[in-house]
C-alpha positions in Angstrom: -9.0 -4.9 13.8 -7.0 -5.8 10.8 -3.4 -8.0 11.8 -0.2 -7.0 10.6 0.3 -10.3 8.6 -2.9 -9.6 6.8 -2.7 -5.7 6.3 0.9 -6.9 4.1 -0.8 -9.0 2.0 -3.6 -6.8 1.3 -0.7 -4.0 0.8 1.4 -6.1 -1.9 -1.7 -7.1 -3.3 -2.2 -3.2 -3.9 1.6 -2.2 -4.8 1.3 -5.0 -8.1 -2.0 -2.9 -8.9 -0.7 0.3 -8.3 2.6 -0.9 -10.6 0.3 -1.3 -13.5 -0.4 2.2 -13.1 3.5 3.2 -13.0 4.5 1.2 -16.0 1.8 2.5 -17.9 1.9 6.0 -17.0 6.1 6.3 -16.5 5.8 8.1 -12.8 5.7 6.5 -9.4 1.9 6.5 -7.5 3.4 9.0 -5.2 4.4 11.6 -8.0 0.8 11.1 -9.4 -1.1 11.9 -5.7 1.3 14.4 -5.5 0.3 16.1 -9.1 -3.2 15.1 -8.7 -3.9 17.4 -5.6 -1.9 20.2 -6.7 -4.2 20.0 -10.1 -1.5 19.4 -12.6 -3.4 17.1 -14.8 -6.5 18.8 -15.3 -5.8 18.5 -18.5 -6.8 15.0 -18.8 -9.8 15.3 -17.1 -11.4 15.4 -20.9 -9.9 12.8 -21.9 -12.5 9.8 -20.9 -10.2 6.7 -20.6 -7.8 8.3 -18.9 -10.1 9.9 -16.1 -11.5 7.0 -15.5 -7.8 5.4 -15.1 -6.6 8.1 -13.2 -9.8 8.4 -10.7 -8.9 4.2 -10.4 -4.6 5.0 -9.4 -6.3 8.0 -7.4 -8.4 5.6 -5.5 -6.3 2.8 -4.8 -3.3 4.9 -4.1 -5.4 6.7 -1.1 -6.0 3.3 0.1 -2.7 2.1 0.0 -1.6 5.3 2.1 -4.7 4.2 4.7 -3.3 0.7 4.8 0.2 2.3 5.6 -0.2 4.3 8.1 -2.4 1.4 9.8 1.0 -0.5 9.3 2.9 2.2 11.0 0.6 2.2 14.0 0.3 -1.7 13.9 4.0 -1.7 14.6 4.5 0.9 16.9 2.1 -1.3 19.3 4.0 -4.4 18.3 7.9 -4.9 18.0 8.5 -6.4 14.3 10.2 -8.9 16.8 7.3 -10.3 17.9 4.8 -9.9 15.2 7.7 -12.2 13.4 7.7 -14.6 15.8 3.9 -14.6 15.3 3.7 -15.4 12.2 6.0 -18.3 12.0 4.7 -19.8 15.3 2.4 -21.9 13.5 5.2 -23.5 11.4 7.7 -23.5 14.0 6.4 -24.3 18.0 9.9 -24.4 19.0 11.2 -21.3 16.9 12.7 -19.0 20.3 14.8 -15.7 19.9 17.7 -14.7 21.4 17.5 -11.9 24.0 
């Protein structure tokens, strides 16, 4: 099972990808999945370098939703407290909250 610390990284690591995509393209990943399954850019589906492109954004975006909502769960399991705490143990042994 994938931690919480990890499954941000790998999710920034995704978002600068996914970025790439935006600037290029001018709309946000979610406007594109959203236009993708609703088969408003069909049109482009000729057009080799952007299919290609396009099944790429496609691909990552789904994982980046996947990764999400195995954040969501992640943290309903485990206060953000906690998971916080965590992560810095390792740097700071005598790091305590306040109730």
């Amino acid at each position: 099972m994938m931690k919480l610390r990890e499954l941000v990284k790998d999710m920034i690591q995704l978002e600068t990808t996914l970025s790439g995509f935006e600037v290029k393209f001018g709309v946000k990943s979610s406007e594109f999945y959203q236009a993708m399954n609703a088969g408003e850019l069909a049109e482009f589906d000729a057009l080799d370098d952007y299919r290609m492109e396009f099944i790429e954004w496609l691909a990552l975006y789904k994982t980046w939703l996947s990764f999400a909502e195995s954040y969501r769960q992640l943290v309903m399991r485990q206060p953000i407290a906690i998971q916080i705490k965590t992560a810095l143990g390792s740097r700071h042994e005598s790091f305590v909250f306040a109730s």
